[in-house]
C-alpha positions in Angstrom: 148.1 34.0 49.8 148.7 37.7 48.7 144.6 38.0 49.6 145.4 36.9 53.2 148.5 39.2 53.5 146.6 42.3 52.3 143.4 41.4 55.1 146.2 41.0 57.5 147.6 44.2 56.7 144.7 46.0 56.5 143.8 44.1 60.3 147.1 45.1 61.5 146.6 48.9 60.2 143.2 49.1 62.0 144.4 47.7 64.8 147.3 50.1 64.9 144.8 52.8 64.5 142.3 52.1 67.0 145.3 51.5 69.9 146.6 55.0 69.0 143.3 56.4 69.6 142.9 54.5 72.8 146.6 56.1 74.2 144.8 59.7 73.1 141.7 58.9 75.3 144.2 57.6 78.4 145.8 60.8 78.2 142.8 62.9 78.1 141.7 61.1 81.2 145.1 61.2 83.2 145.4 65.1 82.0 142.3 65.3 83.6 143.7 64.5 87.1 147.1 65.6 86.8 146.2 69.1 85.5 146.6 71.4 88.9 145.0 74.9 87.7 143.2 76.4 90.7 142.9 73.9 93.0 140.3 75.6 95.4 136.8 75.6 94.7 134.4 77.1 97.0 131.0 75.7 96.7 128.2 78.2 98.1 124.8 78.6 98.2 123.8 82.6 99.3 120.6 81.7 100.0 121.1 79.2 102.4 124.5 80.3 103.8 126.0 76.7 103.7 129.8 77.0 102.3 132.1 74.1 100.9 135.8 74.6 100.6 137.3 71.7 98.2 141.0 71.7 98.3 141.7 69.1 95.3 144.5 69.2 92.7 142.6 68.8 89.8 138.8 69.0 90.8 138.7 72.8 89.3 139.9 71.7 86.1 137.4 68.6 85.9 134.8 70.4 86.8 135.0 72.7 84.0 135.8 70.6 81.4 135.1 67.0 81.9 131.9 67.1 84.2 128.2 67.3 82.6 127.2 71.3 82.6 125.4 72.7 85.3 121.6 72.3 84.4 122.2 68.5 83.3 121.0 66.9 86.3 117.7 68.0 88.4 118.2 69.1 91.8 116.2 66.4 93.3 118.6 63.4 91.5 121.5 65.6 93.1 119.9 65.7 96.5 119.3 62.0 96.2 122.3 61.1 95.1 124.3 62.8 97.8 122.6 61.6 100.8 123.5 58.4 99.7 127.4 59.5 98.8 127.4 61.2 101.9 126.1 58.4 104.0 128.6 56.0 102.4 131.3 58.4 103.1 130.9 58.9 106.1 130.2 55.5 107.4 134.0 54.9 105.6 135.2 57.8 107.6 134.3 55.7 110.4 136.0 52.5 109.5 140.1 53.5 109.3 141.2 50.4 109.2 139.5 49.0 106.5 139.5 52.4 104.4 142.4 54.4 103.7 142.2 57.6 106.2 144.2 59.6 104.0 141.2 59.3 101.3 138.4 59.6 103.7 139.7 62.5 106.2 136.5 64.1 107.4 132.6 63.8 108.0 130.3 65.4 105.6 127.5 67.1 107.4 124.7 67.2 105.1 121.1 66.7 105.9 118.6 65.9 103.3 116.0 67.5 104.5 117.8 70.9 104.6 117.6 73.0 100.8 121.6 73.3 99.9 120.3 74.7 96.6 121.3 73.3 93.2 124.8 74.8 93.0 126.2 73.1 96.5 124.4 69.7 95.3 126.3 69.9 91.7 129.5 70.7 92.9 129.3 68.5 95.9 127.9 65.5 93.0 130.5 66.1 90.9 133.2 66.0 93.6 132.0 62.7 94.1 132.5 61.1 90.5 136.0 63.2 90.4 137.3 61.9 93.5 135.8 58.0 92.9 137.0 58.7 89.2 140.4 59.8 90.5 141.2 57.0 93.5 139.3 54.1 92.1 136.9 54.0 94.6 133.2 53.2 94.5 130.7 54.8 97.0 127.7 52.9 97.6 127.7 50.9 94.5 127.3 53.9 91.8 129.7 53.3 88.9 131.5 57.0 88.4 130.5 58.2 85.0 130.3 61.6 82.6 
């Protein structure tokens, strides 16, 4: 009997352990979408003259500490990516009544076979996992991860 009690304990202790450190990672992720920072982020390319304006609470702050450093990804798995983001979004931009219009405000005008360079396709990549991360939406099947 005293055996039992001390596995039991020593469950109950784990246990305890392991939820605490699951509230720290909950945190950490709501942090991540609550903290407001500088919410603008311009996304640019100089060579190519193409110019996003993200007006996000949050994304600025993502992007610099929960997103995968710039370099991570190739250009040509963002390019891919994004058509296929873009596509989806815009085909829910077209659909108000069965998405919500306040999430999916505007077209994205994005050609693939135009060269955005690698900094507009990152940002514009990771704006995609932040916002799907962020409003628990999926766009064309992709599960959000970092």
């Amino acid at each position: 009997m005293r055996q039992f009690l001390t596995i039991l304990l020593i469950a109950g202790l784990i246990a305890a352990c392991s939820s605490s450190n699951n509230l720290k990672t909950q945190d950490k992720a709501e942090q991540e979408f609550t903290n407001k920072g500088n919410d603008t982020v311009t996304i640019a390319s100089e060579k190519t003259e193409y110019e996003i304006i993200i007006i996000e609470p949050g994304f600025n702050y993502w992007l610099q500490s929960v997103a995968r450093p710039e370099g991570f990804y190739s250009q040509s798995f963002l390019e891919n990516r994004n058509y296929i983001l873009v596509t989806e979004w815009n085909q829910r931009v077209l659909q108000p009544q069965r998405f919500d219009p306040n999430l999916y405000e505007l077209r994205i005008d994005y050609d693939p076979f135009t060269d955005y360079g690698y900094e507009v396709n990152y940002k514009l990549y990771n704006y995609f996992i932040f916002f799907q991360r962020r409003y628990n939406q999926r766009l064309a099947g992709f599960i959000p991860r970092v």
